[in-house]
C-alpha positions as CSV (number, residue, x, y, z in Angstrom):
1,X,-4.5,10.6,-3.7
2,X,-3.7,9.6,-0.4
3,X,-0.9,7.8,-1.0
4,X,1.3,10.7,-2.6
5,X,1.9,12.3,1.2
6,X,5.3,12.4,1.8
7,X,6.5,10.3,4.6
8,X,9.9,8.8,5.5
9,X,8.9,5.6,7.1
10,X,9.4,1.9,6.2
11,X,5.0,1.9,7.0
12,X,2.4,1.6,4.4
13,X,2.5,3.8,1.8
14,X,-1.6,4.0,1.8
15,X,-2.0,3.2,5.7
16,X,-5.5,4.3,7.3
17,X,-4.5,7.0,9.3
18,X,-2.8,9.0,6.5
19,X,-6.2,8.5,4.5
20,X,-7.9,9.6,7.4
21,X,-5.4,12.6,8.0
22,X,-5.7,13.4,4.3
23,X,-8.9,13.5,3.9
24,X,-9.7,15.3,7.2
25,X,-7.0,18.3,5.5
26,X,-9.4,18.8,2.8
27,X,-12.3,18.9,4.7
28,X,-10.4,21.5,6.8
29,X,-10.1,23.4,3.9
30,X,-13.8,23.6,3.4
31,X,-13.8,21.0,0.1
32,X,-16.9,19.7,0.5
33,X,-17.1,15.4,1.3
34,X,-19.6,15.2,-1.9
35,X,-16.5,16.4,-3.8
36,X,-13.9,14.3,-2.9
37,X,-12.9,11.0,-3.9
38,X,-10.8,8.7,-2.1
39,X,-7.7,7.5,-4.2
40,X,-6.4,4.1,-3.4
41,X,-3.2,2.0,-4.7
42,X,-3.2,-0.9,-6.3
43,X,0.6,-1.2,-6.3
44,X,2.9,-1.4,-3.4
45,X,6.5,-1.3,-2.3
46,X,9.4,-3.1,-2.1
47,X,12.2,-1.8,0.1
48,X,15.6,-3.1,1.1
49,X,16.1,-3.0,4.8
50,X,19.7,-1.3,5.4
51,X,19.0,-2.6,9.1
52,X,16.4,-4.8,10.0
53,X,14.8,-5.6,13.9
54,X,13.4,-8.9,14.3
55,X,11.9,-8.4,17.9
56,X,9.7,-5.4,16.8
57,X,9.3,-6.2,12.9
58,X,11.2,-2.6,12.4
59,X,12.7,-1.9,9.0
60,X,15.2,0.7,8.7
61,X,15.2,2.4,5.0
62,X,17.7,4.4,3.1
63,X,16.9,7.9,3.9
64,X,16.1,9.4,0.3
65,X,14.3,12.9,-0.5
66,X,12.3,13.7,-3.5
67,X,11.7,17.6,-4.0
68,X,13.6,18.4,-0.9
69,X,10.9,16.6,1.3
70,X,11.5,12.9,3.1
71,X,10.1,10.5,0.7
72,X,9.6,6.6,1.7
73,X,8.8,5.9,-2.1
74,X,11.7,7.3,-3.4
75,X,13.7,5.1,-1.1
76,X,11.7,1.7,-2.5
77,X,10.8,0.6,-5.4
78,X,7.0,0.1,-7.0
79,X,5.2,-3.1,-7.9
80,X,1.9,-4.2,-9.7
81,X,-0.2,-6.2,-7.4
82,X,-0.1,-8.8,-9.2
83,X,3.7,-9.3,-8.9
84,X,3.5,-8.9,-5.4
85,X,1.0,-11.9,-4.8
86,X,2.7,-14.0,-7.7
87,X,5.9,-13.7,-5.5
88,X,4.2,-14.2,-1.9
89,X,3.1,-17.6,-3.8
90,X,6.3,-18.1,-5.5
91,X,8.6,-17.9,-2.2
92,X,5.9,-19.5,-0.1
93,X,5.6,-16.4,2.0
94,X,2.9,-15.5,4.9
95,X,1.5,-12.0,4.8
96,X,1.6,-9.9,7.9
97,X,-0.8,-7.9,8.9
98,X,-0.6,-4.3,10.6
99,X,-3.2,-3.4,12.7
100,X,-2.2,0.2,13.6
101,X,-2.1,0.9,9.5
102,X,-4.4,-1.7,8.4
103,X,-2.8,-3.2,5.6
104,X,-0.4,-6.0,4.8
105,X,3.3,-6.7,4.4
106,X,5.7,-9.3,4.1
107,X,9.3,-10.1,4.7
108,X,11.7,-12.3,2.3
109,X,15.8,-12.7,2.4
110,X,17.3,-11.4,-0.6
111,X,21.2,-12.3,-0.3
112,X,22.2,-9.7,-3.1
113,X,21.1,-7.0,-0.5
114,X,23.4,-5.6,2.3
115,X,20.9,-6.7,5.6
116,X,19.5,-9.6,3.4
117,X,15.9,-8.5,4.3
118,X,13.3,-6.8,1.4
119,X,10.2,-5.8,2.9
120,X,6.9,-5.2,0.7
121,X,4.3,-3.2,1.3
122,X,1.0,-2.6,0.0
123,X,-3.0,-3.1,-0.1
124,X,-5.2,-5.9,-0.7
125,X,-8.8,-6.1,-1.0
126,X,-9.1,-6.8,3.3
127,X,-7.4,-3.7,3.3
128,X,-8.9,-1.6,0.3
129,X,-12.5,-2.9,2.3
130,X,-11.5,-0.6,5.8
131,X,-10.3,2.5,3.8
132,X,-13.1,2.2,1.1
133,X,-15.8,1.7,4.0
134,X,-14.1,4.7,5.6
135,X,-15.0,6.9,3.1
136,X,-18.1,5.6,2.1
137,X,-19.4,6.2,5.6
138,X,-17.8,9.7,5.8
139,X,-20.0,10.8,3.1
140,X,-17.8,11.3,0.4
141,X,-18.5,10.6,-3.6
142,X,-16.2,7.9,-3.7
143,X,-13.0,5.8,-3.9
144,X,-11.0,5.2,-6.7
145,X,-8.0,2.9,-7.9
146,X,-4.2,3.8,-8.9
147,X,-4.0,1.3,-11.6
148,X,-6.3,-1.0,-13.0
149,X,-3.4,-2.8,-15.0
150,X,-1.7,-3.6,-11.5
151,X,-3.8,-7.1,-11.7
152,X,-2.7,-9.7,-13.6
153,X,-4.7,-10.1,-16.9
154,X,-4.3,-13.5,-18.1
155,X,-7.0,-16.0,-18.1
156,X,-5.8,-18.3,-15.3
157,X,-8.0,-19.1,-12.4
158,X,-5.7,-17.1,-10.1
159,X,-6.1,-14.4,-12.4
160,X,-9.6,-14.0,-12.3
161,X,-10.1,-14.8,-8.8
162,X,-7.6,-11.5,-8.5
163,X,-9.5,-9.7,-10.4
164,X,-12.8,-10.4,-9.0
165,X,-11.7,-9.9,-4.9
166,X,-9.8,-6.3,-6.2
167,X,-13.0,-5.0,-8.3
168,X,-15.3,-6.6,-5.7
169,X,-14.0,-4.0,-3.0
170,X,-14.9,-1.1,-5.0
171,X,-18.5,0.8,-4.6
């Protein structure tokens, strides 16, 4: 799963490069691209900005290991898709996009929080689109999802509408 690579950065936890970078390390190691499939969040991250950069957007993180090695995700703090979006609409807030990473991200003030500023990061079904049309053009067997319970069940039209963009994304 690409998203398990160990990073220290306040980025994407699923960004393209690191799903082209991983998958290009097990082609490397002779795995064949008819063996591999592509695994993709449903879930992103929230993360408290210790400093936070307007002018370039730049989020400084607590610097946290897991297993000895620099971990971002140990540092934040996971949430189901589906509390991510109720929040953006919730708080009124405007996703960002990142074109270097492909994938969204938003800013909100928390005033419990030392710089005030909670950044959260994760996919949505733009996003999934690129990576999943990534490896669907590379040649590999497929892409996959890391949860299906990260969308909100209920019955609501939201809901289903949820449901229906994330699933629609998938080959």
């Amino acid at each position: 799963m690409l998203f398990m690579m160990p990073s220290l950065e306040d980025r994407a936890n699923s960004g393209l490069e690191m799903a082209m970078e991983g998958v290009e390390s097990y082609l490397s190691l002779g795995i064949p691209k008819n063996k591999l499939v592509l695994g993709l969040p449903w879930y992103g991250y929230r993360y408290t900005c210790i400093q936070y950069f307007q002018n370039n957007n730049t989020c400084v993180i607590e610097k946290v290991e897991f297993q000895g090695a620099p971990c971002s995700d140990a540092a934040g703090r996971q949430f189901t898709y589906a509390y991510i979006k109720n929040l953006m609409n919730e708080k009124n807030i405007t996703q960002v996009w990142e074109n270097d990473t492909a994938t969204p991200y938003y800013n909100y003030e928390d005033p419990s929080v030392s710089d005030g500023t909670i950044q959260m990061r994760y996919d949505n079904p733009h996003s999934l689109k690129i990576k999943i049309d990534y490896a669907m053009n590379l040649g590999l067997l497929g892409a996959g999802m890391w949860n299906a319970n990260s969308l909100d069940p209920s019955d609501s039209a939201y809901a289903i509408l949820q449901r229906a963009e994330m699933w629609g994304v998938m080959p």
